[in-house]
Structure formats: structure tokens, C-alpha cells
C-alpha positions as CSV (number, residue, x, y, z in Angstrom):
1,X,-3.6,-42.1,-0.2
2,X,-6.0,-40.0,-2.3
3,X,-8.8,-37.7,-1.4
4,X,-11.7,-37.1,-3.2
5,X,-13.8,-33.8,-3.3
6,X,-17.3,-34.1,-4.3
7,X,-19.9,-31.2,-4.7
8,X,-22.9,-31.7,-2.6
9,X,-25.3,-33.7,-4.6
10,X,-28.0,-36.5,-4.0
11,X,-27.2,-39.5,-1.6
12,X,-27.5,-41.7,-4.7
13,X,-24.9,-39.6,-7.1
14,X,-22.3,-39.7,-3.5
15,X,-22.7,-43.8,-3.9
16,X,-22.1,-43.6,-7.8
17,X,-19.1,-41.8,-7.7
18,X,-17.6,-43.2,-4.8
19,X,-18.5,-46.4,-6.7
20,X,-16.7,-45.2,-9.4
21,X,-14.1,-44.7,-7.5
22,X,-13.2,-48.2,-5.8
23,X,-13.4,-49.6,-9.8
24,X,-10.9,-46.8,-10.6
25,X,-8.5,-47.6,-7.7
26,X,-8.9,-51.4,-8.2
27,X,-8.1,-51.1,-11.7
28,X,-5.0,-49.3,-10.5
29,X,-3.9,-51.3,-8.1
30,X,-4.1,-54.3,-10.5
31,X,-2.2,-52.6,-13.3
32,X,0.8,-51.8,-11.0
33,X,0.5,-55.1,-9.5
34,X,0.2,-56.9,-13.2
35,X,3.7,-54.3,-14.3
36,X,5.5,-55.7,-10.8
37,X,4.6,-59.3,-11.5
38,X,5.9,-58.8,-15.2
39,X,9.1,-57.5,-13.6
40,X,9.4,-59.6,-10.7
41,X,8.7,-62.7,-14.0
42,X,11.5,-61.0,-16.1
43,X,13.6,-60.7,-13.6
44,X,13.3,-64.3,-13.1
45,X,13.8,-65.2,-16.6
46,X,17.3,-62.7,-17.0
47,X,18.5,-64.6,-13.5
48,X,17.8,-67.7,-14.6
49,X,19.4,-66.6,-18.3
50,X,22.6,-65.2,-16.7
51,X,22.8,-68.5,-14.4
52,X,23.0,-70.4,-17.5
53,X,25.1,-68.8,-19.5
54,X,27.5,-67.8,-16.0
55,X,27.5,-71.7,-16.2
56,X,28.8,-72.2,-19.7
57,X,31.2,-69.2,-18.7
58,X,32.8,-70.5,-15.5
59,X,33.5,-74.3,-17.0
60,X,35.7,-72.8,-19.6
61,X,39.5,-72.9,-18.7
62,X,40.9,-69.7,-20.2
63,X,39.0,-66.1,-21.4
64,X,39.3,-67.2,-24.6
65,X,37.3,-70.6,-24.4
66,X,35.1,-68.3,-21.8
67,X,34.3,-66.6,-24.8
68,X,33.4,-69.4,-27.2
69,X,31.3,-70.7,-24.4
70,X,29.0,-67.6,-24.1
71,X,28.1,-67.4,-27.7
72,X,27.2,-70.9,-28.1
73,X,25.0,-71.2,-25.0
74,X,23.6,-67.4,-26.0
75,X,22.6,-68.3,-29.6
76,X,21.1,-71.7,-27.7
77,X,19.4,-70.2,-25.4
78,X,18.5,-67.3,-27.0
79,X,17.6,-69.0,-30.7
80,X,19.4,-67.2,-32.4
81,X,21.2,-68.3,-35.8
82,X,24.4,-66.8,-35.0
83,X,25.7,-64.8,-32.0
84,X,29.3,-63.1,-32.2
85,X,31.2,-61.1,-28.9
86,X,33.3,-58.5,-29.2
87,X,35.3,-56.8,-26.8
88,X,36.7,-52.9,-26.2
89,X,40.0,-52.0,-27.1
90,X,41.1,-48.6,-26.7
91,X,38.2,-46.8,-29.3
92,X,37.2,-49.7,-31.2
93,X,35.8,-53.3,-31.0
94,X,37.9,-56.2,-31.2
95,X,35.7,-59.2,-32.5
96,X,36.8,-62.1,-30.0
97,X,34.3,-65.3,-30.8
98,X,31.5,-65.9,-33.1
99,X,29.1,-69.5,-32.1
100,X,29.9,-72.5,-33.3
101,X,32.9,-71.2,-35.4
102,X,36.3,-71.7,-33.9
103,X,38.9,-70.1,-36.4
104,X,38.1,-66.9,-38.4
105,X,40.2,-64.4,-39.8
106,X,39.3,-60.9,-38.8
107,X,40.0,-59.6,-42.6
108,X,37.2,-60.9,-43.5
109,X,34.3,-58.9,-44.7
110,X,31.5,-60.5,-42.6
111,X,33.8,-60.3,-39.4
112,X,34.6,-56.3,-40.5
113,X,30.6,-56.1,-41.0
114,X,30.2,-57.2,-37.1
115,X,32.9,-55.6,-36.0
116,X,31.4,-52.3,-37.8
117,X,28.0,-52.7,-35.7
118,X,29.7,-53.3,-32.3
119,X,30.8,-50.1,-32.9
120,X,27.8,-48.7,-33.6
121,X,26.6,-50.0,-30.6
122,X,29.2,-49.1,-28.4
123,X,29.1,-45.2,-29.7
124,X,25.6,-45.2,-29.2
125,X,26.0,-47.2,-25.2
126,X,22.7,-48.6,-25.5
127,X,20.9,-51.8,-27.2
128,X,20.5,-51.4,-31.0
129,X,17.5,-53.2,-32.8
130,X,17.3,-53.6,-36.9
131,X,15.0,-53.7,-38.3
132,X,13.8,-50.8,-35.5
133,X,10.6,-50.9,-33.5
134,X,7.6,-49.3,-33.9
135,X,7.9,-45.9,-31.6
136,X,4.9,-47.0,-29.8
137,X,6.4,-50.6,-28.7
138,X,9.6,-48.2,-27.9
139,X,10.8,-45.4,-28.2
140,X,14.6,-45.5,-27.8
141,X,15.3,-48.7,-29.9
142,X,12.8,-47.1,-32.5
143,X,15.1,-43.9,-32.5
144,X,18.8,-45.8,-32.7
145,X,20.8,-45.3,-35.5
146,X,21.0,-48.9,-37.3
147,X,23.2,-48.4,-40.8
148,X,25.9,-50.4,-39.9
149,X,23.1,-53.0,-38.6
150,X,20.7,-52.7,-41.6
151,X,24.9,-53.1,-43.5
152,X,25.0,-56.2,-41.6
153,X,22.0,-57.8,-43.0
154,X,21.9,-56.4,-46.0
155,X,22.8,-59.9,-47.5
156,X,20.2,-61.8,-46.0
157,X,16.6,-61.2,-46.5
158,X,14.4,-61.6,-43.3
159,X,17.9,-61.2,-41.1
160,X,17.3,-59.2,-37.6
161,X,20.2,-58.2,-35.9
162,X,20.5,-56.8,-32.1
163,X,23.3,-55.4,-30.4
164,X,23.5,-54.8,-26.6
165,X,26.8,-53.0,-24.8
166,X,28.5,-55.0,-22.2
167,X,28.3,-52.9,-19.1
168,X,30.5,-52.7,-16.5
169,X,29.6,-49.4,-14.3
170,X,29.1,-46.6,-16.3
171,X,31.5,-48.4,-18.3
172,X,30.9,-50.0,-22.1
173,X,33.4,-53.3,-22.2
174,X,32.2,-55.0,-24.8
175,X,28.9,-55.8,-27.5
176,X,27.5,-59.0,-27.8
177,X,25.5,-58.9,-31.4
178,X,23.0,-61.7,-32.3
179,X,21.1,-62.7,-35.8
180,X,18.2,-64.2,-36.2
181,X,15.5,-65.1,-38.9
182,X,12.4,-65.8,-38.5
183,X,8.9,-63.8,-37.0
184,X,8.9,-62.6,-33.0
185,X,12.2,-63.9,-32.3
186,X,13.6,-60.7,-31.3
187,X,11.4,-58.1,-30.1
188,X,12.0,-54.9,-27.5
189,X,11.0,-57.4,-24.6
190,X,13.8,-59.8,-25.5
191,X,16.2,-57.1,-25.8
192,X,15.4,-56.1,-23.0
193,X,15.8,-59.2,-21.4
194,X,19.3,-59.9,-22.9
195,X,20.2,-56.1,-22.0
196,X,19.7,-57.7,-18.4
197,X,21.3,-61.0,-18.9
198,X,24.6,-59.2,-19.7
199,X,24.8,-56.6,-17.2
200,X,24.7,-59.8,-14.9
201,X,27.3,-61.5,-16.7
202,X,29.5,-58.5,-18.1
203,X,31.7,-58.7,-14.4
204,X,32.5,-62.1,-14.7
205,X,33.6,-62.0,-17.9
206,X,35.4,-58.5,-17.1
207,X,36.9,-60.8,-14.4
208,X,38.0,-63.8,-16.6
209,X,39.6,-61.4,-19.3
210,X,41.9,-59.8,-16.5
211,X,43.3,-62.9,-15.4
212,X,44.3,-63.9,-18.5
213,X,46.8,-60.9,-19.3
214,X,50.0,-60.5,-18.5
215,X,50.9,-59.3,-14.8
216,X,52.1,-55.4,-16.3
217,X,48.6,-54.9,-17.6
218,X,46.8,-56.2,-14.7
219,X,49.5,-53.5,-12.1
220,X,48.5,-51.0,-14.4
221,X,44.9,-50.8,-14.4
222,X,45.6,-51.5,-10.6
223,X,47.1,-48.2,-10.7
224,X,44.8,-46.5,-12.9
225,X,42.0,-47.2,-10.6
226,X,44.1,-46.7,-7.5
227,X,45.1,-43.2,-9.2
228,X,41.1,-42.5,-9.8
229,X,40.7,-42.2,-6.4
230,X,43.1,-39.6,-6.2
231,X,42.5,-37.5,-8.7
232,X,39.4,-37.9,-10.4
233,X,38.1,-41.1,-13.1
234,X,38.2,-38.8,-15.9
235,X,41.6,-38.3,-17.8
236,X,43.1,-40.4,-15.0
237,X,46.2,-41.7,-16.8
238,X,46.8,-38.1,-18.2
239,X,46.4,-36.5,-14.8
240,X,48.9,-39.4,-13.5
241,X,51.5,-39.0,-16.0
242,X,51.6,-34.9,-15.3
243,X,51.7,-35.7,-11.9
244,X,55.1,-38.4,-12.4
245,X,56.6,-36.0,-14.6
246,X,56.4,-33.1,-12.5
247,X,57.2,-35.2,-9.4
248,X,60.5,-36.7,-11.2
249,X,61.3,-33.0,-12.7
250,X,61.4,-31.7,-8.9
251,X,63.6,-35.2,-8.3
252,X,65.7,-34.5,-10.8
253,X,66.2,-30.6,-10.0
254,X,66.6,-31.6,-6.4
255,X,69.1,-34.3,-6.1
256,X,72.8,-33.3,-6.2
257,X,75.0,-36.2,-7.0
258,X,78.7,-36.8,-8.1
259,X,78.8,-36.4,-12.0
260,X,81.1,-39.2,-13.5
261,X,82.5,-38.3,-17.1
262,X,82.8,-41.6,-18.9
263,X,85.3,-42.8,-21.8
264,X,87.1,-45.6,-23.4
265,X,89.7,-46.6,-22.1
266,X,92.8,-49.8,-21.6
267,X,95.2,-51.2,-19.4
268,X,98.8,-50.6,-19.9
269,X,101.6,-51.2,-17.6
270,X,102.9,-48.2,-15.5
271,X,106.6,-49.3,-16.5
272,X,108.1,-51.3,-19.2
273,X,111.9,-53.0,-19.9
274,X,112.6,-53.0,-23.1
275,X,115.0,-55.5,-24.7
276,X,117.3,-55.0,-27.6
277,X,119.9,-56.6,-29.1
278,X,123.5,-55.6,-28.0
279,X,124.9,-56.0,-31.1
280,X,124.9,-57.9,-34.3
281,X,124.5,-61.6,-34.2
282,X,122.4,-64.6,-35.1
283,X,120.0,-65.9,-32.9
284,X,120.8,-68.9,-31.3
285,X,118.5,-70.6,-28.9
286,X,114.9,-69.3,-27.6
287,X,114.6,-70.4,-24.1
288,X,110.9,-72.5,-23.7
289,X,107.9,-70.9,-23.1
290,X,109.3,-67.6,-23.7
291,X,106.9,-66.0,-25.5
292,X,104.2,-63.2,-25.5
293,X,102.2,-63.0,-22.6
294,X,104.5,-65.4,-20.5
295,X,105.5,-64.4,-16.8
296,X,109.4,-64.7,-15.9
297,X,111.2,-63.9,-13.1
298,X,114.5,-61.6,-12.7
299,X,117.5,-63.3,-14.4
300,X,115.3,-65.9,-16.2
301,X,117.3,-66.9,-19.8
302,X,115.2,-65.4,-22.9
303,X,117.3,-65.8,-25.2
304,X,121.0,-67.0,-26.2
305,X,122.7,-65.1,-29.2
306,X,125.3,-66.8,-31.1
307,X,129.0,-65.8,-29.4
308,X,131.4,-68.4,-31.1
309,X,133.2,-65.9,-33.2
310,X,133.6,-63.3,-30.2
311,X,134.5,-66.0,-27.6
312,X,137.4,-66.9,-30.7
313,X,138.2,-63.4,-30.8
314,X,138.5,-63.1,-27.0
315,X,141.0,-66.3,-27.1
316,X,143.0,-65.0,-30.5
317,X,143.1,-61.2,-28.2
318,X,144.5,-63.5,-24.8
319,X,147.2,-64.8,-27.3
320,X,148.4,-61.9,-28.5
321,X,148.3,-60.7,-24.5
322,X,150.6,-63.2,-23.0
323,X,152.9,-62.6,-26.0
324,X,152.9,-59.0,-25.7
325,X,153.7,-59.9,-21.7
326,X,156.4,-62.6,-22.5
327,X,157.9,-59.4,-24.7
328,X,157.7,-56.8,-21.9
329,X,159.4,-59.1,-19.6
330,X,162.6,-60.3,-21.8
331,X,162.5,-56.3,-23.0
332,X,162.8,-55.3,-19.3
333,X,165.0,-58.3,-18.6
334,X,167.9,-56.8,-21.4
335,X,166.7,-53.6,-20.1
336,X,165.3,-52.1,-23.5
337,X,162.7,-49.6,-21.7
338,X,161.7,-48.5,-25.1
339,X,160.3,-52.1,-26.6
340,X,159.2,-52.9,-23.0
341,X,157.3,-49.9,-23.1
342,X,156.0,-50.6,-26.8
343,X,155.0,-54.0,-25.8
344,X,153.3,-53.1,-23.5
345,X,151.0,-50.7,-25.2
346,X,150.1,-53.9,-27.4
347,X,149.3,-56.1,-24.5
348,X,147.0,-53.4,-23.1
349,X,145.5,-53.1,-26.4
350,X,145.0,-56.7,-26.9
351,X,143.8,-56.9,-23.1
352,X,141.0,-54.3,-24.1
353,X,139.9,-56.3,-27.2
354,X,140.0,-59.7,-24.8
355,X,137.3,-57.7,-22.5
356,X,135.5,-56.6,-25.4
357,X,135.0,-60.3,-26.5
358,X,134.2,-61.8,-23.5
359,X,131.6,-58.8,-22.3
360,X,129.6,-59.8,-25.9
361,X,130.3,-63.3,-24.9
362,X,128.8,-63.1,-21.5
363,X,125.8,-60.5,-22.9
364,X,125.2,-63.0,-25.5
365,X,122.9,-64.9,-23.2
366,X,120.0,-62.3,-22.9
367,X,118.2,-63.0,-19.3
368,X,115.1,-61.0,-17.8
369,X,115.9,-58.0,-16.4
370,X,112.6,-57.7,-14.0
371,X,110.1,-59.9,-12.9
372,X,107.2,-59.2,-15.4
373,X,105.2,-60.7,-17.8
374,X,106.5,-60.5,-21.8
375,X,104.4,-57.8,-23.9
376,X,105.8,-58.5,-27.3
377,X,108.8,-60.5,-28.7
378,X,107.5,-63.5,-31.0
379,X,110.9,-64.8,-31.5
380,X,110.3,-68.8,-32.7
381,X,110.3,-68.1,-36.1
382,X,113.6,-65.7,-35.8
383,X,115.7,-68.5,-34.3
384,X,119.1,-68.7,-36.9
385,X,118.7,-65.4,-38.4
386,X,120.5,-62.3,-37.5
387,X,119.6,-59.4,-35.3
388,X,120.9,-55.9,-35.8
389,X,122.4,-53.9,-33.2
390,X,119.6,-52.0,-31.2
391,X,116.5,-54.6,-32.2
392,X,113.7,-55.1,-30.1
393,X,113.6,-58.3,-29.2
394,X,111.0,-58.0,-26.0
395,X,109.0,-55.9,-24.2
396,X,108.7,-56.9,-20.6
397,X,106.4,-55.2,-17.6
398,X,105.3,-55.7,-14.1
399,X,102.0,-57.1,-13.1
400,X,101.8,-55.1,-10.1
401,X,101.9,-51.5,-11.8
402,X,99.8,-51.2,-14.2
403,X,97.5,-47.9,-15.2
404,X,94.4,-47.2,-17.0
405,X,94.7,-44.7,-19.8
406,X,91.2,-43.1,-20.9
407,X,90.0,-41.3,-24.2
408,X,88.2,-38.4,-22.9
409,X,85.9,-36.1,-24.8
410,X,86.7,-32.9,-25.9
411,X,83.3,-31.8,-24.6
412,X,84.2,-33.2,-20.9
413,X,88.1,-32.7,-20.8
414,X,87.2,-29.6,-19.0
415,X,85.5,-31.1,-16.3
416,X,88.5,-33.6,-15.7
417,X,90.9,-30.6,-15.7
418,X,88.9,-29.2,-13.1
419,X,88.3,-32.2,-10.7
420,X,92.6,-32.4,-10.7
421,X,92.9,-29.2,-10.3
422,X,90.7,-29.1,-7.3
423,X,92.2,-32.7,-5.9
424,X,95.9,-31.3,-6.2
425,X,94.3,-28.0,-4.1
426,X,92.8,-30.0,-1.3
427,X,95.8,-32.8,-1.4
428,X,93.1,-35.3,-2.4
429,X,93.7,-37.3,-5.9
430,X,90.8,-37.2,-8.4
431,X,89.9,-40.6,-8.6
432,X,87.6,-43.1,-10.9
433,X,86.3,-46.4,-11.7
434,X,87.3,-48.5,-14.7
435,X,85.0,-52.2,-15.9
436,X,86.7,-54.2,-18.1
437,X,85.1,-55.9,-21.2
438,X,86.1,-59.6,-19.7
439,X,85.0,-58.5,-16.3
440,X,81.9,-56.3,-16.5
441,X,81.0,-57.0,-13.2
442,X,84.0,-55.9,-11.8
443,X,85.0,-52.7,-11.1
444,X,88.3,-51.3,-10.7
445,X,89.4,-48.4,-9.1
446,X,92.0,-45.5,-10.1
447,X,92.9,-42.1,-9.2
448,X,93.9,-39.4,-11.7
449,X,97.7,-38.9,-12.4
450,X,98.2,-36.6,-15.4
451,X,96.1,-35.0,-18.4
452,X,97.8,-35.0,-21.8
453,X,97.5,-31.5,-23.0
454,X,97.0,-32.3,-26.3
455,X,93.8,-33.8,-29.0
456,X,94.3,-36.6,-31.0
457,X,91.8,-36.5,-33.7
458,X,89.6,-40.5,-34.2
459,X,86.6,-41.4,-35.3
460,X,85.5,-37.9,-36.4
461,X,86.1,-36.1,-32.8
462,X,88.5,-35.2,-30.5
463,X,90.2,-37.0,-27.4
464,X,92.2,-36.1,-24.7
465,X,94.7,-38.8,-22.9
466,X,94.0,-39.1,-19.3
467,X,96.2,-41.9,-16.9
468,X,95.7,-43.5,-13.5
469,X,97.0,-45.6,-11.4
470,X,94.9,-48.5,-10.6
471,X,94.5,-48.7,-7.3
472,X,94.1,-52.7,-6.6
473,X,93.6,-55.6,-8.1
474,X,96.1,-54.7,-10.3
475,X,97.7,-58.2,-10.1
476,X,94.6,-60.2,-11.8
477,X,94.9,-57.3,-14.8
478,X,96.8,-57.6,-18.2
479,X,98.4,-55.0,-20.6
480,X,95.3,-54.4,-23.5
481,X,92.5,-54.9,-22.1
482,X,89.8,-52.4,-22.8
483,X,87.0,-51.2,-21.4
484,X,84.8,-48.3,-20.1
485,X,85.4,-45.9,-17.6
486,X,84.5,-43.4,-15.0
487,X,86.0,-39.8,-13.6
488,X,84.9,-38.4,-10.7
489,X,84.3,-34.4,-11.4
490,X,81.7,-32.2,-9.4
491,X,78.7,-32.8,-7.5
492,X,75.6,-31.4,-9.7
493,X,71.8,-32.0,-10.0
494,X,70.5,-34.5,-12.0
495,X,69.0,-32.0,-14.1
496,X,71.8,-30.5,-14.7
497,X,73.8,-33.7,-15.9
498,X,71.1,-35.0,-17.9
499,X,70.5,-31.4,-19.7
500,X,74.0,-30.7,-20.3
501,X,75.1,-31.8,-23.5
502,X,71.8,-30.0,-24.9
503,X,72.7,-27.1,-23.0
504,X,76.3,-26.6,-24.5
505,X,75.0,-27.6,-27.9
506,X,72.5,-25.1,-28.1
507,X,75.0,-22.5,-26.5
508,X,77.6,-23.2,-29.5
509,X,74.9,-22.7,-32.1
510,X,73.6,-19.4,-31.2
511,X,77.2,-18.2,-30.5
């Protein structure tokens, strides 16, 4: 509504100027009904643009081929010589497809020319025009910086290149760029067109690009947006991380758990037989299968020395007995108490040897003296030659004792001291896990039965010895194997455990 104020004139002049008037507001009225028409037309046109081209989008089967299909059906429909998409990736433009070409290398210097003007475009988040309107046609493409653009078709004479931003939001996802030669091809009103075209389009193909990466990219801009709401859309992955950290830190501070020192460690039997040679001989006969890692029983044959010279001796030792005997008796018999008594003497002495013999004779066969399994004692290639008095010949051990002995830091001995001194305080042993390198998945456990009080030097550092007893299990174990194990010691934060080794370090330096 508009109200007019006239000064007090002649009824003719009142008629004029109201006349005046209706023309004035007619030719109003039909400009802004001309500008909606033009809008409502272009409107019209970037619908029926985006329908098309959402088309040529939506029959492709991957974003890729997505891609390929916009730029040919934009440089179609739009008449353009050549039309190329790029997309955003992190602060630069990532040339994706470029019409009618389905291989291209991104080294090379026309695709680094394109790539160069996306950028332009996208730092500038608004259409760019080269060569650049008139200021009168309008005035923002006349004002946008073009180098890159004017770079771009620098090698073609007549060449007009356009940019326009992919928009999603407030958001700049991508630039699609288009050439074209020739006179009134591109102009501000078909910018402005394809400036509407693509913010139609720029969801979909948002859309289409998401469903194509993998699943921990897609949770993570799920999060990122989830984490927007929370705390903001700016810096949102900063504000997140802080956020995590500080929220693990308190975790970590927090939780008290049971610290578990860790160190090498193999199985070795609790107890161990081992079997020498009683005296010199030859080796005669190795009982079969008797070899390392076999399991015998208690009194099993292992091996049978050779005895034919002692169980001589032991008969040449009976002879000379009996004829010691035979003397004491016809001695006594004549009643010479002197010779009996001397004869007697010699059949004692040659009794003692007899024993002698026939103890080697009987020892000679060498049996198990537990049930066990055999540790060492590779005799095969020993059968006919001699042994020595006090060889090894075996090593023997039970299956059902058998302990764990660890290699424990220096740097955490004194945390294992500790958790046996307290265990032997409360009656309670100080116990542990051990997993084996042929059984990871298992775990065996053992409580604490001594600390070796002194370092053996390996590998550059220190290690103390620390045994115990297996618990259970024991049975499917064998002597040498190794793996990794755990010690029970104090209940501490997670901080703490995860900030001690720096901790002690630190301490030693500025001692």
C-alpha cells in the first residue's frame, strides 16, 4: 500500500498526477511480476537441469562411474567442450573425472591446471567466471579473482572457463569447472543457473561418495557430526579428541588394578634323577626307544653295560672261596687253629671280592629309577664304547612336577621381592600366569617359590631368577619350553603402571 500526498491544486493537475500514478504502479507491478516469472522460468530450467543430470547420476553403479556420468551429461547439456569434477580433500581439490576421458594421470600439467582452479574456487566459495563480467552485468563474478582460471586457458585462444563450489550446507564439497569456446555460451545467467543445478545435485552426490568408503570413515564422520551436536561444528574433532583424552586420563588415574611384572621365562622339572655310570665298562645293549624325550616307568631297562669280565671275576673269587673253606675245615679237622684261622681270613677276603663282582654284575643292567620322561642321554651312537666311572648317561624327571623359572628385570625384581614378602606375611603365595610359545592360548598358572639373590648379566642387562611351581596342567607340559610370563605384585592405577618406567628413568638421570 502507498499513499500519496498532493498539494491542493486544480481538479485537472489531481487527475494528472493520480494518472501518473496508476502508469507508475503498473509499471511496477509488471517489473516484479516480469523478475518472478524469470525466476519462477529459471527455476524451471535448474529443476529440469538437476533432473537430468540426477538421472545420469543415479544409473551409475559406483561414485566413481557417478562421477564420469555427471561430466558427460553436464558438458551435454550444458555445451560445453570439456567439463572436469573435483572433489574436497582435507584443504585441497582432488580432480576425480574429466568428460569423455576415462584414464588420466593426475601429474599431468593440464589436470594440475584444473586442479589449480578448483582451488581457486573453493578458497574463494563462490562461482568463478574468466574471462570476468562486465560489473554492470555482475558484480561479484566481475570482482573474483580468476589467475589460476585465466592460467587455465592461457593455451587456448577464445577459451572461457567457469567454476562453481559444490555446496553442501554452509559446506564447500567439491568444484565442478567447465570450458567452453565460442560467443554467449557462458554468461552470469548460465552460471547462475549451473550454481543452482549443483546445489540440487551436490547431496546426492555427497551421498553416493559416502557409500562408497570404507565402513571406519563413514563411523567417523558419524561421530564427528554426532560430536557437533555436542560441542559445537567448529573444531569439532579437536574439541572431541581433548575431550577423549581427558576422559581416558581421569580413566587411567582412576582405575586401580593388579600390576603384573612380565618376563621370559621356561619349563623345567621340579626334580631330576640323574644317571651315571657305576663304574668303567663298555656299553653293551641300549634298550628300544630309550632315548631323549621318551617316558619310562620305575625299573624299566635303559641300558645293559658289559659285565662278562666281573661275572668271571665273581666265579674265579667263589673258587678260591670254597677252597679257602675246604682248607679251614681239614685245618680244624687236624686241629691247626692257626691255618684254620689263616684260611679263613682268605675265604672272607675272597667272599668280599665275590660280592664285589656280582654287585657290578647285577648294577650292570642300568634300569629307571622313577617314572619320568628322559631329558638327555643320546646313547645309540655310544653302544660298544666305554664309559668312565661317574658319566652321565641320562637325565630323567617327572611329568607331574615341573616349575616355571622366569628372567626378571632388574628394574622390576623389586616389585617381585615385595609381592613374596607380603604373600609369606599374610600366608598367601605370590602367584602368576605363564603362556607358552606352542600354546599361546593357554595359560598356566604358578605361585612364587623362591627369588635368586643374584644378576646374571645377558643381552646387555640384568636378570634375576625367579621359580614356581606350576600349579596344573603340569602333566600336558615338557622340560624347555619357553615362553612369556606374568607376576602378580601390587594393585596400582593405570597411570601409574603406564608412567612408570618413565618415572624411574627420569629419577636416575637427575640423581
Amino acid at each position: 500500500m502507498a499513499t500519496l500526498l498532493i498539494e491542493a491544486r486544480g481538479r485537472s493537475a489531481v487527475q494528472s498526477t493520480l494518472a501518473m500514478a496508476e502508469v507508475l504502479a503498473g509499471y511496477v507491478h509488471a517489473h516484479a511480476a516480469r523478475q518472478e516469472l524469470r525466476r519462477v522460468q529459471h527455476s524451471g530450467l535448474a529443476l529440469d537441469t538437476a533432473t537430468r543430470l540426477l538421472g545420469a547420476i543415479n544409473s551409475a553403479a559406483n561414485y566413481k562411474g557417478a562421477c564420469m556420468q555427471l561430466v558427460n551429461q553436464a558438458a551435454r547439456v550444458l555445451g560445453a567442450d570439456r567439463a572436469a569434477l573435483g572433489w574436497v580433500v582435507g584443504d585441497k581439490v582432488r580432480v576425480e573425472a574429466i568428460s569423455d576421458t576415462e584414464h588420466f594421470d593426475r601429474r599431468m600439467a593440464m589436470v594440475q591446471k584444473l586442479g589449480a582452479a578448483m582451488e581457486e574456487c573453493l578458497d574463494q566459495a563462490q562461482p568463478v567466471l574468466h574471462p570476468p563480467p562486465a560489473e554492470g552485468q555482475d558484480v561479484v563474478l566481475s570482482q573474483a579473482i580468476t589467475h589460476a582460471h585465466r592460467e587455465l586457458a592461457a593455451g587456448e585462444p577464445g577459451l572461457k572457463v567457469c567454476s562453481a563450489p559444490l555446496r553442501a550446507g554452509d559446506e564447500v564439497v567439491g568444484v565442478l569447472t567447465i570450458e567452453h569456446k565460442g560467443q554467449g555460451a557462458i554468461d552470469p545467467a548460465s552460471v547462475e543457473l549451473l550454481q543452482s543445478t549443483l546445489d540440487l545435485l551436490t547431496p546426492v552426490l555427497k551421498v553416493r561418495r559416502n557409500d562408497d568408503r570404507i565402513l571406519a570413515l563413514r563411523a567417523k564422520d558419524s561421530l564427528l557430526r554426532a560430536g557437533a551436536w555436542a560441542v559445537g561444528p567448529k573444531h569439532t574433532a579437536w574439541k572431541l579428541g581433548v575431550l577423549a583424552l581427558s576422559a581416558a586420563l581421569a580413566f587411567c588415574a582412576l582405575y586401580r588394578t593388579t600390576y603384573r611384572v612380565g618376563a621370559l621365562a621356561h619349563v623345567q622339572p621340579a626334580v631330576k634323577r640323574i644317571i651315571s655310570a657305576p663304574f668303567e665298562a663298555t656299553l653293551a645293549r641300549l634298550a628300544d626307544g630309550v632315548e631323549p624325550g621318551a617316558v619310562v616307568r620305575a625299573g624299566q631297562v635303559l641300558v645293559d653295560l658289559d659285565a662278562t669280565e666281573f661275572a668271571l671275576q665273581a666265579s674265579e673269587a667263589e673258587a678260591r672261596m670254597n677252597q679257602a673253606l675246604k682248607a679251614v675245615g681239614l685245618a680244624m679237622k687236624d686241629g691247626k687253629t692257626s691255618e684254620a684261622q689263616k684260611a679263613q681270613a682268605q675265604a672272607d677276603a675272597a667272599r668280599a671280592q665275590m660280592d664285589m663282582y656280582r654287585s657290578r654284575v647285577e648294577r650292570a643292567r642300568i634300569v629307571a629309577p622313577i617314572d619320568g620322561v628322559i631329558l638327555s642321554g643320546n646313547l645309540r651312537d655310544k653302544v660298544g664304547a666305554a664309559a668312565r666311572t661317574g658319566d652321565e648317561l641320562f637325565q630323567i624327571a617327572p611329568l607331574e612336577s615341573m616349575e616355571v623359572v622366569l628372567k626378571v628385570d632388574e628394574r622390576d625384581i623389586g616389585l617381585v621381592k615385595e609381592a613374596v614378602r607380603r604373600a609369606t606375611e599374610t600366608g598367601e603365595p605370590a602367584r602368576g600366569a605363564v603362556a607358552l610359545r606352542s600354546a599361546p592360548d593357554k595359560e598356566f598358572a604358578f605361585t612364587v617359590t623362591s627369588v635368586v639373590p643374584m644378576a646374571v648379566a645377558a643381552d646387555g642387562h640384568n636378570t634375576f631368577e625367579v621359580r614356581g611351581r606350576l600349579a596344573g596342567g603340569a602333566g600336558w607340559l615338557r622340560p624347555g619350553m619357553e615362553g612369556y610370563a606374568k607376576v602378580e605384585t601390587e594393585r596400582a592405577s593405570l597411570l601409574w603402571i603406564g608412567t612408570r618406567r618413565v618415572v624411574e628413568t627420569v629419577r636416575l638421570w637427575l640423581w
